[in-house]
N, C-alpha and C positions, 0 to 999 in steps of 0.2 A: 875715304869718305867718313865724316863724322854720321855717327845713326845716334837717336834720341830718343827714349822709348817713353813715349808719352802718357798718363793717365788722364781721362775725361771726366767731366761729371761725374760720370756713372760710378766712379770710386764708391762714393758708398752704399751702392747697393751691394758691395763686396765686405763691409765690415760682417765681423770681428778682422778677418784678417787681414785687410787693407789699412787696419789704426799702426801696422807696424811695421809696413814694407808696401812697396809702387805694386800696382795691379800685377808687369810683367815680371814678378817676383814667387806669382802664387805657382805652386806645383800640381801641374795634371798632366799625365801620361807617365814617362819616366824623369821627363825636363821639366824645370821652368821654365816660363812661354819665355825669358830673357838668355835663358842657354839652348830653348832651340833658334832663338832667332840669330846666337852666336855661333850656330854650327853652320845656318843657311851664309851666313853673311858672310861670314872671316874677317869680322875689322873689329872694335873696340866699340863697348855701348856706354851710353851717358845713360841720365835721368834725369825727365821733368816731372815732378812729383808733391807731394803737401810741402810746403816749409819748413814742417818740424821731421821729416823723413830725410831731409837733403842732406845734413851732414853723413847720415852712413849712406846713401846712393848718390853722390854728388851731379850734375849736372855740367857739361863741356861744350860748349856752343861756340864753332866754329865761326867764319865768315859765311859758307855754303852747308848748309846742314841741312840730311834729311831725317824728318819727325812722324814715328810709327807709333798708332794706339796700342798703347800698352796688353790691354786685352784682347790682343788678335794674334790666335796661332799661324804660326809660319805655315808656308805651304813653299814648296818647290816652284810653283808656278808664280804666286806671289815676291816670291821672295828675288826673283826674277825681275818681274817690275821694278820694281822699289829699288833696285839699283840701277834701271836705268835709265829714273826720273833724272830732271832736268830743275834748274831751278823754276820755281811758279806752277809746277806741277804739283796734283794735289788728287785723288783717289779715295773713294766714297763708297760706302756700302749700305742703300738708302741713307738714313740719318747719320751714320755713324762714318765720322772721317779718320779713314783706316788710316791714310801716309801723306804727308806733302815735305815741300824740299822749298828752305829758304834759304833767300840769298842773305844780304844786310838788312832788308826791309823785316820790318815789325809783323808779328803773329797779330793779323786779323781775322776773324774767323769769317766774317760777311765776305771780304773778297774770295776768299779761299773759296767757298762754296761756290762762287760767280765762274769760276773757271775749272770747277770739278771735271773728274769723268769717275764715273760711276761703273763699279765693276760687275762685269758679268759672270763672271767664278763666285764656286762658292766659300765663304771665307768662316773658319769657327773663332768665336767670341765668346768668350767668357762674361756673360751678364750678370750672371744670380749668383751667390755662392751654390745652390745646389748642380748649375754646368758644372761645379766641378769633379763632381762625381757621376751624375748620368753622362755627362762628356767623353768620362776619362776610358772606355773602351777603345773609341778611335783614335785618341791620341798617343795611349799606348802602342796599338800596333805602327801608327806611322815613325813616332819615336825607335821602336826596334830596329824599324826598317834603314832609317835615318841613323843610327848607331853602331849597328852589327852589319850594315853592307859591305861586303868584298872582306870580310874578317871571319876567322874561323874560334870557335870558341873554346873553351877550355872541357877538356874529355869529362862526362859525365860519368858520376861512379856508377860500377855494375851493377850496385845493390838498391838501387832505384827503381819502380816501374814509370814509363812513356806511355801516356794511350792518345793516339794522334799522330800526330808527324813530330820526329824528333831534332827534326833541323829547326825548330820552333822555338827549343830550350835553349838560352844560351847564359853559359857564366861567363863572365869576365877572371880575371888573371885574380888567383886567389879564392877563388866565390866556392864554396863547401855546402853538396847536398848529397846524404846520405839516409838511405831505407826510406826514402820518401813517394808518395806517387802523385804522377806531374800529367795532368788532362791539357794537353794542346789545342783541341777540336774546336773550344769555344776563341783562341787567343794564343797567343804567343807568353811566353815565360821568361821573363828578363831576371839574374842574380848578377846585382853588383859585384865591384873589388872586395874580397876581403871580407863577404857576406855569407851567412848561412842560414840553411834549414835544414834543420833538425828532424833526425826521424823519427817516422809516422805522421809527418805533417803529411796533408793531403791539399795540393793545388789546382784550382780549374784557372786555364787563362782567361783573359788577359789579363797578367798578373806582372808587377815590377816589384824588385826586391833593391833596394839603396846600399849604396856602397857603406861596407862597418855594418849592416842591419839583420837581424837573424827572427829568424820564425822559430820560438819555442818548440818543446817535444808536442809532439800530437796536436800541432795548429792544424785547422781547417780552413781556407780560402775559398769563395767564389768568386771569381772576377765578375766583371771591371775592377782590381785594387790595386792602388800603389802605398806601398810602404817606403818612403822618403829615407835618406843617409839613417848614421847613427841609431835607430831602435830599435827595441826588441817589443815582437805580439806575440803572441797567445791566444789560445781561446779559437772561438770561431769569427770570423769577418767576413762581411757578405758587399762589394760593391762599395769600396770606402778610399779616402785617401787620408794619409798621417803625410805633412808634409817633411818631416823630417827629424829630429832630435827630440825623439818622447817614444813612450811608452804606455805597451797594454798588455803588459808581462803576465799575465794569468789569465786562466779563464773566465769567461762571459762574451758577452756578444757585440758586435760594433759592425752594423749595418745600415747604407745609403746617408752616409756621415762623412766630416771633414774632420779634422784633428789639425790645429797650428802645431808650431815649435814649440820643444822645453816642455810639450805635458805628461802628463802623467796618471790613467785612469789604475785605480784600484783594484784588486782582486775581484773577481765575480760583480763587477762594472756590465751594468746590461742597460742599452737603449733600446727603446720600441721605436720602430721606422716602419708602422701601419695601425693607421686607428681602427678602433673596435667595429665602428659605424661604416670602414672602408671610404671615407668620406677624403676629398683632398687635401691633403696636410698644409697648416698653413705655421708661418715664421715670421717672428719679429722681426719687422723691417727699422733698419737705425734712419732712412730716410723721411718714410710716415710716422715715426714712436709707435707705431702698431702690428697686430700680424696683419699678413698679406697672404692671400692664397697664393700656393706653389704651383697649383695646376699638378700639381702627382701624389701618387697613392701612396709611395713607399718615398719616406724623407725621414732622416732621424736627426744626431744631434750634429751640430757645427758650434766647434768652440776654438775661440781664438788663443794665442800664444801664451805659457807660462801659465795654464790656469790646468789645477788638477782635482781630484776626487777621492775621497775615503773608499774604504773595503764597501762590497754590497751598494754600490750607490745605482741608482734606477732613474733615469733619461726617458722622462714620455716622448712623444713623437713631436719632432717639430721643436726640439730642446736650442736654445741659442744661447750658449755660453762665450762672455767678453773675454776679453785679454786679462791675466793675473789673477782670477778667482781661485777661492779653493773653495770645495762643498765637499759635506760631510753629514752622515746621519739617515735615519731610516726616512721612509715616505718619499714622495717625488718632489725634488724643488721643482720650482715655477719653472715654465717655457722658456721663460727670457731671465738668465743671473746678468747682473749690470758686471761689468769690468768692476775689477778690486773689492771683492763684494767675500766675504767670509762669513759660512754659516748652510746654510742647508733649509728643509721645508717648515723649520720652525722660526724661521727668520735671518736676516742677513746682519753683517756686521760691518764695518767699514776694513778694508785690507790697504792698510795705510804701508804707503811706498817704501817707508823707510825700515818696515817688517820686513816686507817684503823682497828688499836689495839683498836681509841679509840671509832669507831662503836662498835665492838665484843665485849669488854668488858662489852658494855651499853646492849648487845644482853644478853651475859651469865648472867649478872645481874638480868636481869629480870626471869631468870629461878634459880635466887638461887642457880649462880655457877658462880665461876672464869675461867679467862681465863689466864693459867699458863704459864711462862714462858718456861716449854718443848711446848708447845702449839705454842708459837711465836716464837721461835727458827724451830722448821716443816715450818711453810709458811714464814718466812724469807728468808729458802733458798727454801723454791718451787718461792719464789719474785725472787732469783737469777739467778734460774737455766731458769726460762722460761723470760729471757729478750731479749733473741733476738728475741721471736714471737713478743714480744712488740713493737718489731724496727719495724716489718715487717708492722704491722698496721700503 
């Protein structure tokens, strides 16, 4: 069966991170919603996604294809259906149409709805970029569960302390944790291939550690947190996810926050994720140009890909950093840095792409990777698309 992992509307209410990859690309729990829907499924996934995304997630549209919103975590039970639609079959959860199965006839959404059925299970969606960090406790553990079933792990060193159940911890082939102490009670503790944490780190579950990724000397964890492939943290982290390829190699703090790829927060880097006032945090929405309440008390920063930060830089509450920024300098920048925006609370500056190619290059290099040309062609035109924020600063 051809499967389609679709994005809807709602895409952007997911920027910064949706300017650079399909919805079922973002990482919550230990997976992306597109590799746990490749564990449920066993068959090969496509992408229907923006225009200027499709050359690196291509699109394959069979004669008989069936089409799943991109932001709906698998379930067992779900996942279940979805294979054993029929063509003209189509699955709804109130407004939101979770899967349907086309034959050669044309994506109409009016008929599609005429012939729904509507599920009665309960289904997780990733709507706001903050699901993905208040989400990401349950998604961790079903991820675990989903990974490490009928597998035994790799022997944990002696020099460790367990408080909770220790069938909870599991490394993968390679994975190195040593003089560390590892709290199960709240969550389960996942260590990727080839991953480490370093002693005197201190973990509370639900906690995921990415394959290549390491917890500095004396990190401190509070789950719900995922730490994505490839980097290294430090510091303390409270309920956060780094999707993968970056860094918060030193100390400071990074709580109820997202982190894309390729960044890079400075030394003693601290966001605030709760206002003074206890009041509900609210974020620039790329949909309204304006904030919107979050409806939660504790929300700090979300910054999208490739954009990093000087030594000492300070993230008030509700901080929404774009794709490619760099900030730098005392005082708090604004709530909202525009993608490609260089400079700090004394003003911004234009971070013209072709600077900026030859940062990232120097970045991918050092990890023993290119940075391709479909790669530059995506933030060429997220440069494009987001210049009148740039005005506005």
């Amino acid at each position: 069966m051809n499967y389609i992992l679709f994005d809807d509307p709602s895409r952007t209410e997911l920027l910064p991170f949706t300017f650079t990859r399909p919805v079922c690309a973002i990482r919550m729990g230990i997976l992306t919603i597109e590799e746990k829907w490749a564990h449920y499924l066993q068959a090969p996934l496509s992408y229907l996604t923006a225009p200027w995304l499709q050359g690196k997630y291509p699109l394959k549209r069979d004669r008989d294809s069936v089409f799943i919103n991109g932001k709906v975590c698998p379930s067992k039970e779900l996942a279940n259906m979805i294979m054993k639609m029929e063509v003209g079959n189509v699955l709804t959860k109130g407004n939101d149409i979770i899967a349907f199965k086309l034959g050669e006839a044309a994506f109409d959404e009016a008929r599609l709805r005429e012939n729904a059925t509507d599920l009665t299970i309960d289904v997780t969606m990733v709507n706001h970029v903050w699901d993905i960090f208040s989400k990401n406790g349950e998604a961790i553990k079903q991820d675990f569960e989903l990974l490490t079933k009928g597998r035994r792990s790799q022997k944990l060193s002696d020099t460790n302390t367990v408080i909770g159940d220790a069938s909870l911890v599991f490394l993968e082939e390679g994975a190195v944790v040593e003089a560390s102490t590892l709290n199960t009670k709240g969550g389960p503790i996942y260590i990727g291939k080839e991953a480490e944490v370093m002693e005197n780190s201190v973990v509370r579950g639900p906690f995921a550690l990415g394959e290549h990724s390491a917890l500095k000397l004396s990190t401190k964890v509070y789950g719900p947190t995922t730490i994505g492939p490839h980097s290294k943290v430090g510091g303390e982290i409270n309920n956060s996810v780094i999707f993968g390829f970056s860094n918060k190699a030193h100390d400071g703090f990074l709580g109820n926050s997202v982190i894309g790829e390729w960044c890079n927060l400075g030394a003693d880097t601290n966001n605030s994720n709760l206002k003074n006032n206890y009041a509900n945090v609210k974020l620039f929405n790329y949909t309204s140009q304006k904030a919107e309440d979050t409806g939660l008390q504790f929300c700090g920063l979300m910054m999208g890909d490739h954009s990093k930060c000087g030594i000492n830089t300070m993230f008030n509450t509700g901080t929404v950093v774009g794709v490619a920024a760099n900030i730098y300098g005392g005082d708090f920048p604004p709530t909202h840095v525009p993608s490609f925006s260089w400079g700090g609370a004394q003003g911004f500056e234009i971070y013209k792409p072709e600077k900026f190619f030859e940062t990232a290059e120097r970045v991918y290099a050092r990890r023993g990777m290119e940075l391709s040309d479909v790669e530059k062609a995506i933030l060429t035109e997220v440069f494009r698309q987001t210049a009148a924020q740039r005005q506005k600063k």
